[in-house]
PyMOL commands that place a pseudoatom at each C-alpha (Angstrom):
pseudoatom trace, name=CA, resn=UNK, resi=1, chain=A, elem=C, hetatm=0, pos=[10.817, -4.830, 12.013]
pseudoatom trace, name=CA, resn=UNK, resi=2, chain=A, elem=C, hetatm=0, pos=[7.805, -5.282, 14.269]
pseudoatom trace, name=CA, resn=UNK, resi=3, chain=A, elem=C, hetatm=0, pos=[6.001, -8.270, 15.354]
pseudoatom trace, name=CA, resn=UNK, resi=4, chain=A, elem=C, hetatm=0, pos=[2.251, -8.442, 14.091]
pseudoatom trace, name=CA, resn=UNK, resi=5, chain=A, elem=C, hetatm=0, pos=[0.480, -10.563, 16.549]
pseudoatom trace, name=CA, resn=UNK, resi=6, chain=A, elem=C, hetatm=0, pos=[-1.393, -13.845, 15.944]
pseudoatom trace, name=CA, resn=UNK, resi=7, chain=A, elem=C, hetatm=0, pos=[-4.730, -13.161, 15.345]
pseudoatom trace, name=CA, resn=UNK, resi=8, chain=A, elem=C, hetatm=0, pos=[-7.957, -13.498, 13.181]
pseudoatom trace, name=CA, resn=UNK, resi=9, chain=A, elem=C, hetatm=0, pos=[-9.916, -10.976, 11.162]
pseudoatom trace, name=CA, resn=UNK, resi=10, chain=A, elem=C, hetatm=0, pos=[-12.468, -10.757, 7.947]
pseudoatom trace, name=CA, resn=UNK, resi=11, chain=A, elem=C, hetatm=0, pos=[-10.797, -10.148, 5.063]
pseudoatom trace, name=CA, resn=UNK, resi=12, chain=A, elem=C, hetatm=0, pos=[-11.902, -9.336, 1.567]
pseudoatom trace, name=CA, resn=UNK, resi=13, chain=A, elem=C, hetatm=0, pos=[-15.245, -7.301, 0.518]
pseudoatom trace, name=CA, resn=UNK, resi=14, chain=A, elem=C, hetatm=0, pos=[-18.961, -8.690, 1.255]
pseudoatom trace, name=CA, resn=UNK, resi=15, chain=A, elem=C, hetatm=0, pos=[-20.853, -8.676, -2.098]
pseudoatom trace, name=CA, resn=UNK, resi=16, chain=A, elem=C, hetatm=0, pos=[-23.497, -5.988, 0.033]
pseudoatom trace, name=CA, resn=UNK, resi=17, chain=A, elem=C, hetatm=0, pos=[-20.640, -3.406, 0.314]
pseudoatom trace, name=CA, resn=UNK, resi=18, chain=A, elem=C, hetatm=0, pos=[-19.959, -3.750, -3.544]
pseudoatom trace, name=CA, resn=UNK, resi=19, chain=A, elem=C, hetatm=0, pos=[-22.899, -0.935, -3.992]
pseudoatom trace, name=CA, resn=UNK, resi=20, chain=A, elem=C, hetatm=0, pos=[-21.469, 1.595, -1.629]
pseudoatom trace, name=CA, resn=UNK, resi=21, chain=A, elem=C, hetatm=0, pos=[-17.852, 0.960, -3.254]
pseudoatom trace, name=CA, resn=UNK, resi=22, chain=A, elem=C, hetatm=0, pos=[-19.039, 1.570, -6.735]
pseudoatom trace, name=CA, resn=UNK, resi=23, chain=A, elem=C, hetatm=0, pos=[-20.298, 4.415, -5.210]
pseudoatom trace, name=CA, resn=UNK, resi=24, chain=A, elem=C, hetatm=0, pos=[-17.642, 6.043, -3.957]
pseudoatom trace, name=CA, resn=UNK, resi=25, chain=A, elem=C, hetatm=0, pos=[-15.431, 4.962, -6.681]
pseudoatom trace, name=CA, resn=UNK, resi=26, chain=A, elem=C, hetatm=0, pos=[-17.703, 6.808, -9.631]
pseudoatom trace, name=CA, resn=UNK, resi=27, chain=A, elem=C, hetatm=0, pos=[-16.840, 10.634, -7.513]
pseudoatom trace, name=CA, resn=UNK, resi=28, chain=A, elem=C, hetatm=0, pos=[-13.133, 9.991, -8.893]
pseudoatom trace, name=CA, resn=UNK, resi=29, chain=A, elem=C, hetatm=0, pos=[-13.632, 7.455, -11.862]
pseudoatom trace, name=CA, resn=UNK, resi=30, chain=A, elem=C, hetatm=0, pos=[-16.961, 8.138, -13.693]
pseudoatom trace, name=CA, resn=UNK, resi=31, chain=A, elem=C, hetatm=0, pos=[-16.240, 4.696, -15.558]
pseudoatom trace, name=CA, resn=UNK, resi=32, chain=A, elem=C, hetatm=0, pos=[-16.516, 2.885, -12.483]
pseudoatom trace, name=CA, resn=UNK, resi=33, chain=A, elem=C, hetatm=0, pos=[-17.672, -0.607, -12.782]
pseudoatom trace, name=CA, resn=UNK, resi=34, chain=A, elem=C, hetatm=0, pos=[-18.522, -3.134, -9.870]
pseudoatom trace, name=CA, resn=UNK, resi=35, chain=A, elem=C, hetatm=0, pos=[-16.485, -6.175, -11.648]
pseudoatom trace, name=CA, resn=UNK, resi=36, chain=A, elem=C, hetatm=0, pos=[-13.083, -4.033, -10.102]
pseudoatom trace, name=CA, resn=UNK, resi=37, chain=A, elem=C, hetatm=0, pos=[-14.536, -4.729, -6.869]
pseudoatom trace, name=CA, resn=UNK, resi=38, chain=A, elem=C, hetatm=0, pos=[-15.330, -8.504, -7.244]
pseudoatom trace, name=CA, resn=UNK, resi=39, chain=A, elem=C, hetatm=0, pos=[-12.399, -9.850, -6.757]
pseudoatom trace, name=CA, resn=UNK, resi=40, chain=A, elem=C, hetatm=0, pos=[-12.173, -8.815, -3.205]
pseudoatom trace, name=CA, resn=UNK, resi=41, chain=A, elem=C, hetatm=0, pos=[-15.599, -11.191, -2.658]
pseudoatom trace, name=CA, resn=UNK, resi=42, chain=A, elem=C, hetatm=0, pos=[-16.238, -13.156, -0.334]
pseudoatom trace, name=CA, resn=UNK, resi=43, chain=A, elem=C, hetatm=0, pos=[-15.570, -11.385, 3.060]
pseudoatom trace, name=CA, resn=UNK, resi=44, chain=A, elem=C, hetatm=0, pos=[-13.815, -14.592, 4.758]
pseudoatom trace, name=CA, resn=UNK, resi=45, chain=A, elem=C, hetatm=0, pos=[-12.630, -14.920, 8.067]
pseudoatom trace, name=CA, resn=UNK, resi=46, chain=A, elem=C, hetatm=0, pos=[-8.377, -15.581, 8.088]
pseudoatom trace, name=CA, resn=UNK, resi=47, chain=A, elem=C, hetatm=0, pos=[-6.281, -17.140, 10.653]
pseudoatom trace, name=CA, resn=UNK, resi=48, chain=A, elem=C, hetatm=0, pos=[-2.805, -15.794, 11.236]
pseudoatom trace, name=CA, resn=UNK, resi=49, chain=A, elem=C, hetatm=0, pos=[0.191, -16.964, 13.035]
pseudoatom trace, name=CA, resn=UNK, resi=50, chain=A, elem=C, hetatm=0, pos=[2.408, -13.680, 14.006]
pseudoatom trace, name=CA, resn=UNK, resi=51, chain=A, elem=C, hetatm=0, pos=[5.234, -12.022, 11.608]
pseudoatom trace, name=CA, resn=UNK, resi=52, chain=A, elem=C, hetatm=0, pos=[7.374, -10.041, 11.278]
pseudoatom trace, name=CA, resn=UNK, resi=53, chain=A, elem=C, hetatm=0, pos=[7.045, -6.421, 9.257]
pseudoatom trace, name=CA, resn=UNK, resi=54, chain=A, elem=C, hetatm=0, pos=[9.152, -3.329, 8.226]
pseudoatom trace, name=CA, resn=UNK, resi=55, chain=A, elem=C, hetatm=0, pos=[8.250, -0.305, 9.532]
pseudoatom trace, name=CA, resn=UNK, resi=56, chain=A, elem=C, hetatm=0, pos=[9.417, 1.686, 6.586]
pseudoatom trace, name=CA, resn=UNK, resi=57, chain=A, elem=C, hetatm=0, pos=[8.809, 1.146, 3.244]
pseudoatom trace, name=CA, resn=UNK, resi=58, chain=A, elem=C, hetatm=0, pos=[12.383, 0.357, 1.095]
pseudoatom trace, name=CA, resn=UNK, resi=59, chain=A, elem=C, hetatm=0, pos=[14.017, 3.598, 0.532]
pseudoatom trace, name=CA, resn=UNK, resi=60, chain=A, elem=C, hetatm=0, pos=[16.028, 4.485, -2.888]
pseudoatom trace, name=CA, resn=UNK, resi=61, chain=A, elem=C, hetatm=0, pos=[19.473, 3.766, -0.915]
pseudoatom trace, name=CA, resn=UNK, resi=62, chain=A, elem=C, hetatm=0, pos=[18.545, 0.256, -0.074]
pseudoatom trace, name=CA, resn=UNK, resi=63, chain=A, elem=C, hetatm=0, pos=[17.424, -0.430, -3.188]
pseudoatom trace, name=CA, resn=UNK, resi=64, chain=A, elem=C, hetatm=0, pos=[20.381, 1.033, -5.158]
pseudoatom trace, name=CA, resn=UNK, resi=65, chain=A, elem=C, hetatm=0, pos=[22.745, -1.107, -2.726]
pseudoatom trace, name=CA, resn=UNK, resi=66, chain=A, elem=C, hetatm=0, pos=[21.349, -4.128, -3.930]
pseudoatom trace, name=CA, resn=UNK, resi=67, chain=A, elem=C, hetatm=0, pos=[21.352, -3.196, -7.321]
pseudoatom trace, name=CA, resn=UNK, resi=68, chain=A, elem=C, hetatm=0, pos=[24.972, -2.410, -6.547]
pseudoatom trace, name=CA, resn=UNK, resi=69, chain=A, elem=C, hetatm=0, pos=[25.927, -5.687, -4.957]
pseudoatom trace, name=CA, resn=UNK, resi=70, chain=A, elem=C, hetatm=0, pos=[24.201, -8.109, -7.249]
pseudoatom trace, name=CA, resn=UNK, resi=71, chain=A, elem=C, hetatm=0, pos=[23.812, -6.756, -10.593]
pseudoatom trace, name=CA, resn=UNK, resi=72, chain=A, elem=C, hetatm=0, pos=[20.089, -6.844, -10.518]
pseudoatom trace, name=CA, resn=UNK, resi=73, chain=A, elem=C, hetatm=0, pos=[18.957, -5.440, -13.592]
pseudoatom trace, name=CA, resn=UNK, resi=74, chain=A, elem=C, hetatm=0, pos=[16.844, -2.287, -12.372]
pseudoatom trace, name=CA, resn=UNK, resi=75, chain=A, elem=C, hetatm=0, pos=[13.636, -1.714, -13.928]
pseudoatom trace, name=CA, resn=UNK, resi=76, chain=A, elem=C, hetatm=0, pos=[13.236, 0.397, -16.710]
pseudoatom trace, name=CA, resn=UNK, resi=77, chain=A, elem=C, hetatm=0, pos=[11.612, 3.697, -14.616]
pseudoatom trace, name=CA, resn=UNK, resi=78, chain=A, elem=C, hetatm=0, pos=[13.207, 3.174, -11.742]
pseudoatom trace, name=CA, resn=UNK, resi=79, chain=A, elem=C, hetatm=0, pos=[14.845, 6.265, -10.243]
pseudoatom trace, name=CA, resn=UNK, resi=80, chain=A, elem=C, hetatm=0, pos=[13.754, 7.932, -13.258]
pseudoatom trace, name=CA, resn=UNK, resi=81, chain=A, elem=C, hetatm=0, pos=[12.700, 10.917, -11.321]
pseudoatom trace, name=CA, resn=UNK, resi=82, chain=A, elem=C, hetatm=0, pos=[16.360, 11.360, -9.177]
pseudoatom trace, name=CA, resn=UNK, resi=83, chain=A, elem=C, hetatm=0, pos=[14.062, 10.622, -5.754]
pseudoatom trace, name=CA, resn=UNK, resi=84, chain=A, elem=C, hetatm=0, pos=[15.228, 11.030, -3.257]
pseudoatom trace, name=CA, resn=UNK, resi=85, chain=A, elem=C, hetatm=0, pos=[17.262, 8.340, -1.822]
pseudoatom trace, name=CA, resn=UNK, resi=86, chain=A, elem=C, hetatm=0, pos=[15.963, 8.237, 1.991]
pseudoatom trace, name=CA, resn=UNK, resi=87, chain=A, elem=C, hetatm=0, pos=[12.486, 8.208, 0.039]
pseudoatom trace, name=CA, resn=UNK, resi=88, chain=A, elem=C, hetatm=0, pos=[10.670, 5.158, -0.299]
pseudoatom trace, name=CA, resn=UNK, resi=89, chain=A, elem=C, hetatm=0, pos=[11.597, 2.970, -4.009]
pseudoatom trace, name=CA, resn=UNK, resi=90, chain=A, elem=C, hetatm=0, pos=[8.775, 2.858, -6.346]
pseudoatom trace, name=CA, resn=UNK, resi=91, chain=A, elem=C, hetatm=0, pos=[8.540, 1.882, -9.864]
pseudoatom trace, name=CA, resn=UNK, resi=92, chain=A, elem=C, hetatm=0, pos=[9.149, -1.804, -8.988]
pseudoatom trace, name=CA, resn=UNK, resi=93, chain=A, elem=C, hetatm=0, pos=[7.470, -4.831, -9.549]
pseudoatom trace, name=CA, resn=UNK, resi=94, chain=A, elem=C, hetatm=0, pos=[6.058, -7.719, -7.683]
pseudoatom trace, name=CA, resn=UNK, resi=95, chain=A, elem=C, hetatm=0, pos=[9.270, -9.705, -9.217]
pseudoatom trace, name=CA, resn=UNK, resi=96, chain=A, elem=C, hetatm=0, pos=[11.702, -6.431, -8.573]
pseudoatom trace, name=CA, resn=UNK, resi=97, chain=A, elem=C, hetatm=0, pos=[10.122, -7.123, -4.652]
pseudoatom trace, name=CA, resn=UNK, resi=98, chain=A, elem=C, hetatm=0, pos=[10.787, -10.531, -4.064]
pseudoatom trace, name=CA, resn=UNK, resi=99, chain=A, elem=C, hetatm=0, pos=[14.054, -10.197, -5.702]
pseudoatom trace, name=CA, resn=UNK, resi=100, chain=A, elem=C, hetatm=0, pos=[15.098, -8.002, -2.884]
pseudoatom trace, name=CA, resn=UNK, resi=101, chain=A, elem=C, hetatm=0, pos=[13.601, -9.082, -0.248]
pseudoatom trace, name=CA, resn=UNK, resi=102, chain=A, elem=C, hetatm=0, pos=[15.179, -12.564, -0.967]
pseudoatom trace, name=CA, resn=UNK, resi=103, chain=A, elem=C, hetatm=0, pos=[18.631, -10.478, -0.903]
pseudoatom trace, name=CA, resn=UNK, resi=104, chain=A, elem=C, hetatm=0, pos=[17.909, -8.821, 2.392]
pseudoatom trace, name=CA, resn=UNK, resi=105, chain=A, elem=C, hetatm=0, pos=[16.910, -11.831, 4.171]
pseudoatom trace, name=CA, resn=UNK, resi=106, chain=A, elem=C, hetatm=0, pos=[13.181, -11.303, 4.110]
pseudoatom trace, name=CA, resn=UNK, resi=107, chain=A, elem=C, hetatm=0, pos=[10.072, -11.663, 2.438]
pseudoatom trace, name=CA, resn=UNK, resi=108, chain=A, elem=C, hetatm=0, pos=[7.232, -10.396, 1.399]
pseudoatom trace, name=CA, resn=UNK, resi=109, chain=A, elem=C, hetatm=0, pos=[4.091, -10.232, 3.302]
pseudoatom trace, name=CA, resn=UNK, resi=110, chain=A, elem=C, hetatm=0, pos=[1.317, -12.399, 2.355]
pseudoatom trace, name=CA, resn=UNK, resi=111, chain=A, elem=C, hetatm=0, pos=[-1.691, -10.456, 0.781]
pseudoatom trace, name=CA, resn=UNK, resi=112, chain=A, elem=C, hetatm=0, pos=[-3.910, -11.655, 4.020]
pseudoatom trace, name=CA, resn=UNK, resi=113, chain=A, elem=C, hetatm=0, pos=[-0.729, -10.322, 6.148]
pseudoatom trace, name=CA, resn=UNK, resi=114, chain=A, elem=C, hetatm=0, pos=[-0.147, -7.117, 4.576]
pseudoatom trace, name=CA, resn=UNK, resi=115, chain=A, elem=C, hetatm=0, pos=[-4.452, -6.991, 4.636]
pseudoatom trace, name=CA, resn=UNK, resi=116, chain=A, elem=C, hetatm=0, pos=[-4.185, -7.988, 8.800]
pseudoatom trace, name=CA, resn=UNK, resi=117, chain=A, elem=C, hetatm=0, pos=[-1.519, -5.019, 9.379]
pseudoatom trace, name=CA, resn=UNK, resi=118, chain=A, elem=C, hetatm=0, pos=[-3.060, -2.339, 7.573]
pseudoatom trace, name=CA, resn=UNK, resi=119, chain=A, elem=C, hetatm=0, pos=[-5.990, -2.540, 9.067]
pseudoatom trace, name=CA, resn=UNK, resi=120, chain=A, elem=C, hetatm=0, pos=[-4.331, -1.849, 12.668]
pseudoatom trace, name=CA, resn=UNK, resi=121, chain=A, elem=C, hetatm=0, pos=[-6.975, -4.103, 14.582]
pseudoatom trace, name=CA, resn=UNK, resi=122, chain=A, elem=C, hetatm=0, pos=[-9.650, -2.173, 13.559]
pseudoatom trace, name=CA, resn=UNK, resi=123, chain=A, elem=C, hetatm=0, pos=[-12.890, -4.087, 12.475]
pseudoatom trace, name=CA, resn=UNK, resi=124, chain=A, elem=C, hetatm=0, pos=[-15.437, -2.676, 9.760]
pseudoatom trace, name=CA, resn=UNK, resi=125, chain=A, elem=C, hetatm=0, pos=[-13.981, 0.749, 9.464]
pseudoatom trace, name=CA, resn=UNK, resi=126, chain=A, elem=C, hetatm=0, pos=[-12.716, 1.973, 6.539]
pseudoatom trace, name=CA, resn=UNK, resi=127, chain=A, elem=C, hetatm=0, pos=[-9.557, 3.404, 7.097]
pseudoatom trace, name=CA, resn=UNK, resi=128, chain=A, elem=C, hetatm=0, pos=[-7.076, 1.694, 9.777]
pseudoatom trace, name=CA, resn=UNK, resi=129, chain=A, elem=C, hetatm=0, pos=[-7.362, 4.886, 12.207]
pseudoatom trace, name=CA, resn=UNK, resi=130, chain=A, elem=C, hetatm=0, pos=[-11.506, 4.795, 11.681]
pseudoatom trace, name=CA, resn=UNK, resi=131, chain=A, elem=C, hetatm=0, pos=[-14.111, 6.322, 9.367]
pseudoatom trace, name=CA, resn=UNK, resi=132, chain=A, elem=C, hetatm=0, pos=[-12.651, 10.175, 9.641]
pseudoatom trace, name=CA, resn=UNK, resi=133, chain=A, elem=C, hetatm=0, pos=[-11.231, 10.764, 5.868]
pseudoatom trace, name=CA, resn=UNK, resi=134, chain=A, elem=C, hetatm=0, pos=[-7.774, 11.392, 5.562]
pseudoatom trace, name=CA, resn=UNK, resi=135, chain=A, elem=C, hetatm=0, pos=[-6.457, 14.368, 6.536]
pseudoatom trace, name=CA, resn=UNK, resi=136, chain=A, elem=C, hetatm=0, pos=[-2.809, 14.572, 6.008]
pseudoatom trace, name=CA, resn=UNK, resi=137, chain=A, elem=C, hetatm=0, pos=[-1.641, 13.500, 9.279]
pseudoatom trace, name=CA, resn=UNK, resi=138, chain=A, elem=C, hetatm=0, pos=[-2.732, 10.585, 9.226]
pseudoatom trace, name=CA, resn=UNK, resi=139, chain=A, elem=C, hetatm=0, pos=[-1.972, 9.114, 5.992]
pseudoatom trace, name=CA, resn=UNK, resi=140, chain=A, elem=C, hetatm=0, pos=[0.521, 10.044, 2.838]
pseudoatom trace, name=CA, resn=UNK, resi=141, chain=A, elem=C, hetatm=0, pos=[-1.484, 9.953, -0.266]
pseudoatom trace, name=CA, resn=UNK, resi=142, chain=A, elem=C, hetatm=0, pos=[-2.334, 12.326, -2.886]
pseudoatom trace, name=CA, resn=UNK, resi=143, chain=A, elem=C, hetatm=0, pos=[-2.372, 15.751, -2.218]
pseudoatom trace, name=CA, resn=UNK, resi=144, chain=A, elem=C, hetatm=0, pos=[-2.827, 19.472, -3.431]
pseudoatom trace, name=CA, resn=UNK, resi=145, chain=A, elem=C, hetatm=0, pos=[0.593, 19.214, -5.278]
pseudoatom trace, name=CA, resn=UNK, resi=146, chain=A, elem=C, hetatm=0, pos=[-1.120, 16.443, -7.594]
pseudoatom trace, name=CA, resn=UNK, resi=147, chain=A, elem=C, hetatm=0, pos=[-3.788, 17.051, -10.013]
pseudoatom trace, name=CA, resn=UNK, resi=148, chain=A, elem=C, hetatm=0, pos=[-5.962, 14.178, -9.756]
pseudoatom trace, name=CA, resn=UNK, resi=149, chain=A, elem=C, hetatm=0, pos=[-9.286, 13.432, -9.426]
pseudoatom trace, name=CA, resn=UNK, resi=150, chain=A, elem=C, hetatm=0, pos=[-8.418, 11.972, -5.929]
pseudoatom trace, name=CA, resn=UNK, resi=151, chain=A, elem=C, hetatm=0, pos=[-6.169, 14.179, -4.727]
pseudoatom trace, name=CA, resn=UNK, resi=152, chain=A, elem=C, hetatm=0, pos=[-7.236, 16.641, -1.366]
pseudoatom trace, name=CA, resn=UNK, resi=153, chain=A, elem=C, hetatm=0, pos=[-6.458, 20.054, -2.323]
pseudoatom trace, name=CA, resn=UNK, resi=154, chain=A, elem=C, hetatm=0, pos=[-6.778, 20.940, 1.348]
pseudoatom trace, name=CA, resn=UNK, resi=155, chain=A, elem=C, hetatm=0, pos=[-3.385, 19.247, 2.004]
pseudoatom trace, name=CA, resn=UNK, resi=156, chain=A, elem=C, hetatm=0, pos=[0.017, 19.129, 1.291]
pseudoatom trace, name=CA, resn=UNK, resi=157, chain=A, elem=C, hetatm=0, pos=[3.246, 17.378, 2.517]
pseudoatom trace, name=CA, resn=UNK, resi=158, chain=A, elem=C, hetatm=0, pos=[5.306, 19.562, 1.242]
pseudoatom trace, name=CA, resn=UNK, resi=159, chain=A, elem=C, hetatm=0, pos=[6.115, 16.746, -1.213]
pseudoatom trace, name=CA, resn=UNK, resi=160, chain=A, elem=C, hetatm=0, pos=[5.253, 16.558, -5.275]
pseudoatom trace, name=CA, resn=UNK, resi=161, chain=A, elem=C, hetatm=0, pos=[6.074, 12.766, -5.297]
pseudoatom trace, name=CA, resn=UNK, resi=162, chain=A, elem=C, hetatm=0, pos=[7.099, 10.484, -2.633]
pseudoatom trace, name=CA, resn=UNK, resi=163, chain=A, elem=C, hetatm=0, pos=[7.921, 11.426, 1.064]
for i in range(1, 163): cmd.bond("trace and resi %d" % i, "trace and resi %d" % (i + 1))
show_as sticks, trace
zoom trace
């Protein structure tokens, strides 16, 4: 775990930058509608004491050990694909989350935590190393091995799922 200093920062989405979202948003999803971005409104300014946070996501292994020592009923996709089990668990819910984390002695970060880490102390940029789009190194997310709207076909992790 690391410790996320105390600190302050604006959260959320200010109803000018709805426009240039919507924007952005329509290259990938032509249906695109400005009420997905509402929700995010009004850019507020948050408080924080400091916390605590993984470094690494919850891998398969961890997961399956508490499924193994408590008889938590997985859910129904989980490890449906045989990932991997130093890759990070997905297919769980919100529920699935807080049941483990509970387990392990931990929780969940807040949504203005999780916001106030991501961003990496970076203010008005819109990714947390800057405005430079991802280019593999600096982020996992889709790439050429998925075909998506949103995926970069100039990279790949050498990964078709998870990594």
């Amino acid at each position: 775990m690391v410790l996320i200093p105390v600190g302050e920062f604006e959260m959320g989405t200010g109803a000018d930058q709805i426009p240039q979202l919507l924007r952005s948003a329509k290259q990938y999803f032509p249906d695109a509608e400005a009420s997905w971005f509402e929700n995010e409104t009004p850019r507020h300014k948050v408080c924080l004491d400091a916390f605590y946070m993984d470094i690494y996501e919850v891998s398969n292994a961890q997961y399956k050990k508490f499924i193994d020592k408590t008889g938590y009923h997985p859910p129904l996709y989980w490890n449906t694909f045989n990932f991997a089990p130093n890759h990070p668990v997905v297919g769980v819910s919100w529920h699935d989350a807080m049941a483990y984390a509970k387990w392990a002695g931990k929780r969940l970060p807040t949504e203005a935590e999780w916001e106030y880490a991501a961003r990496g102390g970076l203010v008005g940029k819109k990714y947390p190393w800057g405005d430079a789009e991802a280019d593999g190194k600096r982020a996992n997310f889709a790439d050429k091995t998925i075909n998506l709207n949103w995926s970069n076909k100039n990279v790949s992790d050498g990964y078709k799922y998870t990594a």
